[in-house]
C-alpha positions in Angstrom: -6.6 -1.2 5.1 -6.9 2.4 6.2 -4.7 4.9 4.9 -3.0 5.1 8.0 -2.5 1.6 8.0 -1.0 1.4 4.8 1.6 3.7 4.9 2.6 2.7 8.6 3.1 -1.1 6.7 5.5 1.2 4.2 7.0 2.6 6.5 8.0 -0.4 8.5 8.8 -2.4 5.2 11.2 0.6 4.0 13.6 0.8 7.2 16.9 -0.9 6.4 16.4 -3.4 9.9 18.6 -5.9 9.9 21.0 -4.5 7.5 22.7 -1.8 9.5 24.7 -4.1 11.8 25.8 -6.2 9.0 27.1 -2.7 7.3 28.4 -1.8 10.9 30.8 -5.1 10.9 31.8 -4.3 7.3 32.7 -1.1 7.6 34.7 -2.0 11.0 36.4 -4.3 8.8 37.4 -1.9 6.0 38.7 0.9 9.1 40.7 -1.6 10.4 42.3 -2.5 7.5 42.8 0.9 6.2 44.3 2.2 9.5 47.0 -0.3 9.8 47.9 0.7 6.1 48.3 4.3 6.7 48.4 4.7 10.5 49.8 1.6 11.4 47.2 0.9 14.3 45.9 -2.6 15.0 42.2 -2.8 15.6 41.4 0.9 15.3 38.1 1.8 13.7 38.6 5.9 13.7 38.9 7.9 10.5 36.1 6.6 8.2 32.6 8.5 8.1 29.8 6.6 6.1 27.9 9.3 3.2 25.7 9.1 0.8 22.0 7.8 1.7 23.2 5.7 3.9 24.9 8.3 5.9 21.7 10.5 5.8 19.5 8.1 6.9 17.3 8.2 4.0 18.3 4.4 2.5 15.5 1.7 2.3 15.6 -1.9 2.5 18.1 -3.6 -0.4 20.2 -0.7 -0.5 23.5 -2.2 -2.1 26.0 0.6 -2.9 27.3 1.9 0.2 29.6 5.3 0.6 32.3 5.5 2.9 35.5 8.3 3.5 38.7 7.2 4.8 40.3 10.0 6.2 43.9 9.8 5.2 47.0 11.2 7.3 48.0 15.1 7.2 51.4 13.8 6.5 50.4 12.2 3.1 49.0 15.3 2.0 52.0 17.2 0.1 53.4 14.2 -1.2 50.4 12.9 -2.7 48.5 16.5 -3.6 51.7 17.6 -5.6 51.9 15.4 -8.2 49.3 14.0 -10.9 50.2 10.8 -10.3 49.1 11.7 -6.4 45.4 10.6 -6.7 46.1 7.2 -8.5 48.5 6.6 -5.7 46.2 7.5 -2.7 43.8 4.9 -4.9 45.9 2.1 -5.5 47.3 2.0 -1.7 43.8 2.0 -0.8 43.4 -1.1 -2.9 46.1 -2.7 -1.7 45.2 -2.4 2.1 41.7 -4.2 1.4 43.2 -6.9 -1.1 45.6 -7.9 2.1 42.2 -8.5 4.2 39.9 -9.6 1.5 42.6 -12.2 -0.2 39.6 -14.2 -1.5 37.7 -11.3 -2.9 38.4 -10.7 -6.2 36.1 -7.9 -7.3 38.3 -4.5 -5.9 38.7 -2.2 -8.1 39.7 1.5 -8.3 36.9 3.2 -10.3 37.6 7.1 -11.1 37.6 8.3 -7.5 36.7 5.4 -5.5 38.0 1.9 -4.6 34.7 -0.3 -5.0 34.4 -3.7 -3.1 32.1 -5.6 -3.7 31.0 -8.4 -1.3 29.7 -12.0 -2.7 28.0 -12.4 0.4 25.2 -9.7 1.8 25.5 -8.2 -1.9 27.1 -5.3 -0.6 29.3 -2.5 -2.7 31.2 -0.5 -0.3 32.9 2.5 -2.6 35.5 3.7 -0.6 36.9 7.3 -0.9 40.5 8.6 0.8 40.3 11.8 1.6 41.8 14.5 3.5 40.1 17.1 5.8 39.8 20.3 5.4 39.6 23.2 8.3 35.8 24.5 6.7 34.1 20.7 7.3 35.1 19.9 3.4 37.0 17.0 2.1 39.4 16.8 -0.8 39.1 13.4 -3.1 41.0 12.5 -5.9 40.2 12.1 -9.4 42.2 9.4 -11.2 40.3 10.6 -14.6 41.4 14.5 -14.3 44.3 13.4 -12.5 43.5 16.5 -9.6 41.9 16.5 -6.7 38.3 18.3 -5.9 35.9 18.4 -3.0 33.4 17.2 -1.6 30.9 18.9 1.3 28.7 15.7 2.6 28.8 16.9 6.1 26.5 20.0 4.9 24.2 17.7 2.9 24.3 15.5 6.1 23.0 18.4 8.7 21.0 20.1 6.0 19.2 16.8 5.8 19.0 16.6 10.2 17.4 20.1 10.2 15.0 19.9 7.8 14.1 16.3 8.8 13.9 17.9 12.4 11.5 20.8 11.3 9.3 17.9 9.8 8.6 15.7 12.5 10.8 12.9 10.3 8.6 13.3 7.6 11.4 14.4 5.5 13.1 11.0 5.7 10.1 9.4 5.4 9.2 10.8 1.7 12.1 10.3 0.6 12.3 6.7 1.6 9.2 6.8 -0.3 10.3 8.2 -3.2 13.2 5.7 -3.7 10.7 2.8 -3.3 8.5 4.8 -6.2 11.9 4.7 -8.2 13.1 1.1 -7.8 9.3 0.3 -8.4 8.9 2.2 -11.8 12.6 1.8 -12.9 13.6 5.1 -13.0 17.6 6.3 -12.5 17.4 8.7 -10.0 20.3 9.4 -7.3 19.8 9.6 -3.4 20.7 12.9 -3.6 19.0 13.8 -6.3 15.7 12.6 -4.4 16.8 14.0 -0.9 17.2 17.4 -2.7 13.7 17.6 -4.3 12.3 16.5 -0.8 14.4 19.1 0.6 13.0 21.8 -1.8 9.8 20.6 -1.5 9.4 21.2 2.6 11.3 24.2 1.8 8.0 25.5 0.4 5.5 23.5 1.4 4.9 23.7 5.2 1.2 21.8 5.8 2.9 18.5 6.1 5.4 19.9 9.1 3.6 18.0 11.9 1.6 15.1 9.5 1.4 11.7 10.7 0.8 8.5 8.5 -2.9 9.3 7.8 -2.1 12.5 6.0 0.7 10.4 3.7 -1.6 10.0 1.1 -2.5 13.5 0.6 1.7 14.3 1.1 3.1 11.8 -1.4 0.3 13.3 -3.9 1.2 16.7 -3.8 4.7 15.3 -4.1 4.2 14.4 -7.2 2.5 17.1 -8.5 5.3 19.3 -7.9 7.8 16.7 -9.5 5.9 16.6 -12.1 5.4 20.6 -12.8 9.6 21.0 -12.3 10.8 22.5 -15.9 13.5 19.9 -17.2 16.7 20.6 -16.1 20.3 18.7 -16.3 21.5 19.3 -12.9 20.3 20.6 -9.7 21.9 22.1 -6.5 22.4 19.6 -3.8 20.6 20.1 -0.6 23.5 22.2 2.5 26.4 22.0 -0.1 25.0 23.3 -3.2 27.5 21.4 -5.1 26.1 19.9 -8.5 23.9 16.6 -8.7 23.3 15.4 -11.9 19.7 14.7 -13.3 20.7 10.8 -15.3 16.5 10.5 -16.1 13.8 12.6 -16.9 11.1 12.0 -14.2 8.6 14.2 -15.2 6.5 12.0 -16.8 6.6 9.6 -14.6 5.6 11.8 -11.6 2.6 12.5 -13.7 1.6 8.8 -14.2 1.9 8.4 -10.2 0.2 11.8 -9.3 -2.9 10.3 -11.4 -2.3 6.4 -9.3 -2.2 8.6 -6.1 -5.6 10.5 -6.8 -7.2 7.5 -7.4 -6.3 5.7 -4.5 -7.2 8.7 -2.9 -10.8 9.3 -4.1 -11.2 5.2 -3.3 -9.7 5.6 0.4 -10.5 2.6 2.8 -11.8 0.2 -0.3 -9.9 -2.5 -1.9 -9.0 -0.4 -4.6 -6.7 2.0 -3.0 -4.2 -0.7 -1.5 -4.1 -2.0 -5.2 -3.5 1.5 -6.4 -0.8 2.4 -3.7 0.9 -0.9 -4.8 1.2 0.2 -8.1 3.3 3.5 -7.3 5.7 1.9 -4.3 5.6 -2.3 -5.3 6.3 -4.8 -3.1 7.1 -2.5 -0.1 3.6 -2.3 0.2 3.2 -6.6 0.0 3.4 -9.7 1.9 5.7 -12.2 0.9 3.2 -15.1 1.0 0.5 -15.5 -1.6 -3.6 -14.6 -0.8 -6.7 -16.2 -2.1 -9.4 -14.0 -2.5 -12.8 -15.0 -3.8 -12.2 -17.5 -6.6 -8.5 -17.4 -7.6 -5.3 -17.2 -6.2 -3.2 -14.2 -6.0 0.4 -15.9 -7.6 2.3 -12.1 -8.1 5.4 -12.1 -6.9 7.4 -8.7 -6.6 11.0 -8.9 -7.6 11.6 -6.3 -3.7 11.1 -10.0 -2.0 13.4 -12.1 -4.2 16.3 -9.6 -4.4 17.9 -6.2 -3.4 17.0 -3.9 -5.8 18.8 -0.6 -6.0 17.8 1.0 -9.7 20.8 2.6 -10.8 20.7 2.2 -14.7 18.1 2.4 -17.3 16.3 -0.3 -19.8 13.9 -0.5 -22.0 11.5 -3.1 -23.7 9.0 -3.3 -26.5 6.9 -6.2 -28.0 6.7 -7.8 -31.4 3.4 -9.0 -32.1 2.8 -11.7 -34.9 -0.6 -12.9 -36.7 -0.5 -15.9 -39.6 -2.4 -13.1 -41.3 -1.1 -10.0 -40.7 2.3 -8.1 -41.1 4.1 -8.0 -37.5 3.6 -4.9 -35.7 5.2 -3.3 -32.5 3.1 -2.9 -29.0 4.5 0.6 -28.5 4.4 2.1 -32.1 1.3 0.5 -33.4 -1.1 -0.3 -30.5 -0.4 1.6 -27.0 0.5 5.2 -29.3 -2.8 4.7 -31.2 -4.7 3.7 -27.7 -5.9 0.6 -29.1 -6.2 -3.1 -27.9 -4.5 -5.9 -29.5 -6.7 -8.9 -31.1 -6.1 -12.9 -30.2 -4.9 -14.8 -31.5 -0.9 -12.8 -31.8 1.8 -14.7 -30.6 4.1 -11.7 -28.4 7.7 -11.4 -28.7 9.2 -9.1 -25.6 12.9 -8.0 -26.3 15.0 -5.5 -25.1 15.6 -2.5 -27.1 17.7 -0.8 -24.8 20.0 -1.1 -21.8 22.4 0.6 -20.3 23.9 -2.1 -17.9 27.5 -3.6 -18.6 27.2 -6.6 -19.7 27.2 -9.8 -18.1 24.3 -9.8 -16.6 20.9 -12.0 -15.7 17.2 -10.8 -17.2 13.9 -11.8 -15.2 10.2 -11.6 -16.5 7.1 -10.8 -14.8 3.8 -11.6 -16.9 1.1 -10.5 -14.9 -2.5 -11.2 -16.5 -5.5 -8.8 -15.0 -9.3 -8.6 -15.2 -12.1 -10.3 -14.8 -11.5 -13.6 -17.3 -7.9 -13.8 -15.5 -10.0 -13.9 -12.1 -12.3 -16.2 -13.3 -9.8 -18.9 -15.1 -7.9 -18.2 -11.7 -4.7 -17.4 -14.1 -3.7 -13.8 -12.8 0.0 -15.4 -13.0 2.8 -13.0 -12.2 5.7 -15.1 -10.9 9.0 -14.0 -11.3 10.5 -16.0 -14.1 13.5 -16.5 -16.6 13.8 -15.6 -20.7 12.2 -18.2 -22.4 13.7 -18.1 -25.9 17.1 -16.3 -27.3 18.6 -12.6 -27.0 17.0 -13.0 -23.2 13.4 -12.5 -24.7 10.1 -13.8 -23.7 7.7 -15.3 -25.8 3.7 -15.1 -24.7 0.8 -15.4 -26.7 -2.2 -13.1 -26.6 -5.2 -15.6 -25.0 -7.3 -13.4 -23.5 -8.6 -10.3 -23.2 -7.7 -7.4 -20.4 -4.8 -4.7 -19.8 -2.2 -7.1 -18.9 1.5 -6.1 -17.8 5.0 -7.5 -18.5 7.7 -6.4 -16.8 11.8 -6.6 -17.3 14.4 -6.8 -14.8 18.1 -6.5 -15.1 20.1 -8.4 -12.1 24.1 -7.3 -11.9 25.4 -9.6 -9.2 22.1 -10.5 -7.9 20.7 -7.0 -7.5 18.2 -5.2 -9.7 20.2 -2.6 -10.8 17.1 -1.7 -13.9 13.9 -2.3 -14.5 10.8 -1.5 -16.8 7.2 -2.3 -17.5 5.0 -2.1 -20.5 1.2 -2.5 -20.6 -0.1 -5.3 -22.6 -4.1 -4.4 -23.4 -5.7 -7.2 -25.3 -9.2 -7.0 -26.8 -11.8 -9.0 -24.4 
């Protein structure tokens, strides 16, 4: 595939298709309901404005958590702006209105200053916000945990996102779909706005990709990257139009780093096999078909967890390997092999567990072991299907057979989406 090609197949992968009219009849839904609450009007779908990446247009394919306003009546406003009871109130009747239409949904909840519904079907989170207007294009919200009210400016991050979008002949929207796939794909929790703010910044100062078209992607996702990864750490940044505070939940630094090298080498190897394989390893499954190939002499079996589920990364995980020899004292992939860059010797039976996660618990785990190299090839046992723990404390238990720089990766499902994700490299002597 030519470079062109490629990212034209991202692109077309990315867009949220089918979705939007099934969030279009949800959100209807949710109006309705709300406005004969508080206005009593039957069948009215005014007064809601949908926010967030969906409401900028920058959302990809699996997008779960959708953010909606509810503009409440003027005639609310004292009563319910007075007291500090005022923004559980304004919650609660919000709650109420939804449980009369959603009788068989259980999962509503108010959560700080939203009422979250979750669907079982279509695996969509609506967070719903009641708010009041305000004359400057602002919106007051409450705050059940400071028991106050504050505002919000999404209109500004809304335009500011139009214009610069405009300037760039869609390119900005199209990076920073990008960029989300890059962050489900390498399990990094990073907001919408977060990522719509450093694309923002980034055409702010870099103008030679004003007018690019999908054959200079390559080049424009590289020197992405590059600047991502040369951003001094920071806890918070200034969101793009409202300026308001978005907070930085993961370093991604070093991680911009690791795909700024991926993207130069998929560069230097443009229109060979190579760079496809290279691009796939910074965006995933956006960039593959959902049925298996056979190339040569063995059968492509990966699977990418983007085909079997919506995945919207949103918390963080981590995973390490205990490796065990009838010989030899156990030792730990991360602490004893990958941070001494050496390769591990067969036979070691491998332990992968968890170490960390930040997900609530329940929740499901999934495993990816994906052998690579040329004795994978040639025993035609590349593997890679998406499967389920295979011994206790949601581990999964491999041995080390043969040699090449293998990969295992971890996924966290919360009501069926991939909410986290990570990967280690598993490099075995040949």
């Amino acid at each position: 595939m030519e470079t062109k090609e490629i990212f034209e197949t991202l692109m077309q992968n990315l867009k949220v298709g089918e979705t939007a009219s099934m969030v279009a009849t949800r959100r209807e839904a949710i109006a309705r309901s709300l406005n004969k609450e508080f206005r009593d009007l039957s069948g009215s779908t005014d007064n809601t404005l949908m926010v967030g990446s969906y409401g900028r247009h920058t959302a990809i394919k699996g997008i779960s958590d959708l953010d909606m306003l509810y503009y409440l009546p003027e005639e609310l406003r004292e009563g319910y702006l007075s007291s500090e009871s005022g923004p559980r109130k304004a919650l609660d009747r919000v709650k109420v209105a939804l449980q009369k239409t959603y009788s068989t949904t259980n999962n509503i909840r108010v959560d700080r200053c939203i009422v979250a519904l979750q669907f079982s079907s279509n695996k969509f989170r609506f967070e719903i916000q009641p708010v009041f207007r305000e004359k400057d294009g602002s919106f007051t919200y409450p705050d059940t945990y400071t028991k106050s009210w504050k505002n919000t400016k999404p209109l500004e991050e809304k335009a500011a996102t139009r214009e610069c979008n405009r300037r760039t002949s869609n390119n900005m929207r199209h990076l920073a779909r990008m960029i989300r796939a890059w962050r489900n794909n390498v399990g990094l929790a990073m907001c919408g706005l977060l990522i719509d703010t450093l694309v923002y910044n980034f055409f702010q100062q870099e103008k030679l990709y004003d007018s690019a078209g999908p054959g200079k992607y390559d080049e424009m996702v590289r020197d992405f990257f590059n600047y991502l990864a040369k951003l001094p750490e920071q806890t918070r940044y200034l969101a793009l139009g409202s300026n308001q505070h978005v907070k930085v939940n993961d370093k991604f630094q070093n991680k911009a780093k690791k795909a700024l090298k991926i993207c130069e080498t998929a560069i230097e190897n443009e229109s060979k096999d190579i760079a496809l394989t290279e691009w796939r390893k910074v965006f995933g499954g956006a960039l593959t078909a959902k049925a298996k190939r056979t190339d040569g002499s063995f059968t492509d079996t990966e699977e990418f967890i983007e085909n079997l589920y919506p995945v919207d990364i949103k918390e963080s995980v981590k995973i390490d390997c205990k490796m065990y020899h009838a010989k030899f004292r156990p030792l730990w992939l991360k602490k004893d092999i990958l941070a001494r860059r050496q390769k591990i010797l067969h036979p070691y039976s491998l332990h992968f567990y968890i170490t960390e996660c930040s997900v609530n618990e329940p929740y499901d785990v999934k495993w990816k072991v994906l052998n690579r190299g040329p004795i994978a090839e040639i025993r035609d046992s590349i593997r890679g299907e998406i499967s389920e723990p295979n011994s206790s404390e949601n581990a999964r238990l491999e041995t080390a057979d043969f040699g090449g720089n293998h990969r295992v990766e971890c996924y966290i499902l919360k009501d069926k989406i991939v909410v986290a994700r990570d990967s280690i490299q598993v490099p075995i002597k040949v």
